[in-house]
N, C-alpha and C positions, 0 to 999 in steps of 0.2 A: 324193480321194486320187490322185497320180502311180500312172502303171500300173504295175503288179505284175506284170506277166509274168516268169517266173521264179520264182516263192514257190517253197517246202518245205511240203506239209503232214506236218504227225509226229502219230503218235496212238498214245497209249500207254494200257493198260486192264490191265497189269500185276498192281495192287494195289488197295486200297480207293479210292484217289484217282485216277482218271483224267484225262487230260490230252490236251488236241491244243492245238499250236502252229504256226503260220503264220511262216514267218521268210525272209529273202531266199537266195541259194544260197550264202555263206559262211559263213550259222546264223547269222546276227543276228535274234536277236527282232522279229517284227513285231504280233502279236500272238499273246495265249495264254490260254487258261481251263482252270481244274481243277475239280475238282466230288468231294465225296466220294461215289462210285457205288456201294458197298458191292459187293452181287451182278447188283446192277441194271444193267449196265455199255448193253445194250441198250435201253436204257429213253429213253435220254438220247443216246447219244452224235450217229447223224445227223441231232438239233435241231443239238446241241453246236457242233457243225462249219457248218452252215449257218449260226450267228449269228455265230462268228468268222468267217467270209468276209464277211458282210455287215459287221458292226464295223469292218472294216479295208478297207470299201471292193473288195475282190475278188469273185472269180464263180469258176467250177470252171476255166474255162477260161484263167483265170490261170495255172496250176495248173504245174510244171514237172516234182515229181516226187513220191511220198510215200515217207514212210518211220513204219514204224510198231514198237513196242518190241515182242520175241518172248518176255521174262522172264528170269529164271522168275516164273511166275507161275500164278494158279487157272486153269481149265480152263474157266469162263461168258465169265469178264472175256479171255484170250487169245484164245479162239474169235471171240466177235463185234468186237474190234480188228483182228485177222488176218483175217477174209473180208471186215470192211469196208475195209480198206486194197487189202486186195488187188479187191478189186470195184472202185473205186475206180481203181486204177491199169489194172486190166487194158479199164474201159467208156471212162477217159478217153487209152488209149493212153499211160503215163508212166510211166517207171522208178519202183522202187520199191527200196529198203533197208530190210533187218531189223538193227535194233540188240538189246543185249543188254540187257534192263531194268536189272539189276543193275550192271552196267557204267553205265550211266549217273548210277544212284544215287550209285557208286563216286567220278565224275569229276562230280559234283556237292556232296557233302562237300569234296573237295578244294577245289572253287572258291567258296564258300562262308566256308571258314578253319575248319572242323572236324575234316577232317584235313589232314596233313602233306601237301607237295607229290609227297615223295617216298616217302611211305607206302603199303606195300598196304593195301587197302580190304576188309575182308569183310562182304558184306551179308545180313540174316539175315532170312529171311522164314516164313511161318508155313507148313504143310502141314497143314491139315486141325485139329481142335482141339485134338491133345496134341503133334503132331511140328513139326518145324519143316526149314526148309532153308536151309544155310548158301551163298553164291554167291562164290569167291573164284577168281580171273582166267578170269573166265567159267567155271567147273566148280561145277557144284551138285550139293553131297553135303547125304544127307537124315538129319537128328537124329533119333534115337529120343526119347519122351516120358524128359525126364528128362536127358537126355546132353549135355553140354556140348562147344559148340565147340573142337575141337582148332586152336590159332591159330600161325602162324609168330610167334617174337618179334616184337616193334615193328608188328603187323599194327593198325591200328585198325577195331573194328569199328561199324559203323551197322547199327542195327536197325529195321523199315517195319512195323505192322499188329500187333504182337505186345505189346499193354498189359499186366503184370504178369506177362509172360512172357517178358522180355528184360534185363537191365541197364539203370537208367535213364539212364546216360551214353550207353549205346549207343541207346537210344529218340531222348533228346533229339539227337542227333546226328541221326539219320533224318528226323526234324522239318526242322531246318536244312537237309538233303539235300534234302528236298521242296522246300522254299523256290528251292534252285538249279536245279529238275528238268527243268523248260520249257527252260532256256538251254544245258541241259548236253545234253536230249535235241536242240534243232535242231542245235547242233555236231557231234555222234554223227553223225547222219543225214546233213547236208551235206560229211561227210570219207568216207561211205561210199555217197552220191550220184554222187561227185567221183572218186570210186575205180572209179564200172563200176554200182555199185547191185547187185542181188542178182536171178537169174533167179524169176519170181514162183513158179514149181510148185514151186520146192524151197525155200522160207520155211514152217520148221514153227516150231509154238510150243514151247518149255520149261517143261514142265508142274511145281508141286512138288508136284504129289501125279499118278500116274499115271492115263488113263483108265479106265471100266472094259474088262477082259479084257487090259490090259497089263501083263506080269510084271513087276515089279522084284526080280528075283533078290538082287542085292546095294545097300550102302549109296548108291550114285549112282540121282538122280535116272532114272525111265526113261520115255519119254513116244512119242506113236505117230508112226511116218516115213510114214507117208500122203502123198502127193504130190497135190500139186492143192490 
């Protein structure tokens, strides 16, 4: 393989399907794997990464910058994505950007053709076994068991992780969405690479269910600003 100097690596542990992708710096795919990681997100992911650099012919030192998804998402799967990207960024001296999971999901429907171009996207992910959290222009507000989406007209929504507890248009859509997710997440990353990247001590995750001893007083998402 021609040298790679300059790659993207993205690594995303969001949802039940985690993902890292390898792509040049203006998010062109170079290579990508997903894996369905349930809770197991550590179990797997630094093989995961070492066989995509090897597949594609790269080594760390390729390496130019990471960018890894911040969600919303569970709290196993954000943690070990987030201290291994940022372990990662901060051992190999490399910028580093946090994208928005959901967001990504969002501009991955669109690019896909299941939603409109000029659609907003609400993306709906699970919180724990009865609640669930809705993600619309990055703001996660959290459903109670039972409580339906309050949606702007013409909103389309994509639903991730949530089988017989979502609209099946919305499910199937999410499906689609995943299919787009590696391409939509290196663009994400190489436009906010490209933009400055993001100081690594202040990259927290978006929790949809809070840790323990963190109040969520009201219906928004609330999740801990720990630095570091």
């Amino acid at each position: 393989m021609n040298d790679r100097s300059g790659c993207l690596l993205a690594i995303d542990t969001a949802t039940s399907i985690a993902h890292v992708v390898l792509s040049d710096l203006d998010g062109a795919v170079l290579a990508a794997d997903a894996w369905a990681a349930g809770h197991r997100h550590g179990e797997e992911l630094l093989g995961r990464i070492a066989s995509l650099l090897a597949s594609a012919g790269a080594t760390r030192t390729a390496l130019a910058g990471i960018v890894v998804g911040l969600g919303p998402g569970a709290f196993t799967g954000l943690r070990v994505g987030i201290a291994t990207a940022k372990g990662l960024a901060s051992g190999l001296g490399l910028p580093i950007a946090g994208v928005g999971s959901g967001a990504v999901l969002a501009a991955a429907a669109v690019a896909v053709g299941v939603a409109p171009p000029d659609a907003d996207v609400a993306v709906l992910l699970p919180a724990g076994p009865s609640e669930r959290t809705l993600d619309l222009h990055g703001r996660a507000v959290r459903l109670t068991a039972g409580e339906e989406p309050d949606l702007p007209p013409g909103t389309t929504l994509v639903a991730v992780d949530l089988d017989g507890r979502a609209p099946a248009d919305a499910l199937a859509r999410g499906e689609a969405a995943r299919r787009g997710f590696a391409a939509a997440l290196a663009r994400a990353g190489s436009d906010r690479i490209r933009a400055g990247g993001d100081d690594l001590a202040r990259l927290v995750p978006e929790y949809v269910t809070p840790p323990r001893g963190i109040a969520a007083p009201t219906g928004e998402v609330a999740w801990s600003r720990t630095r570091g």
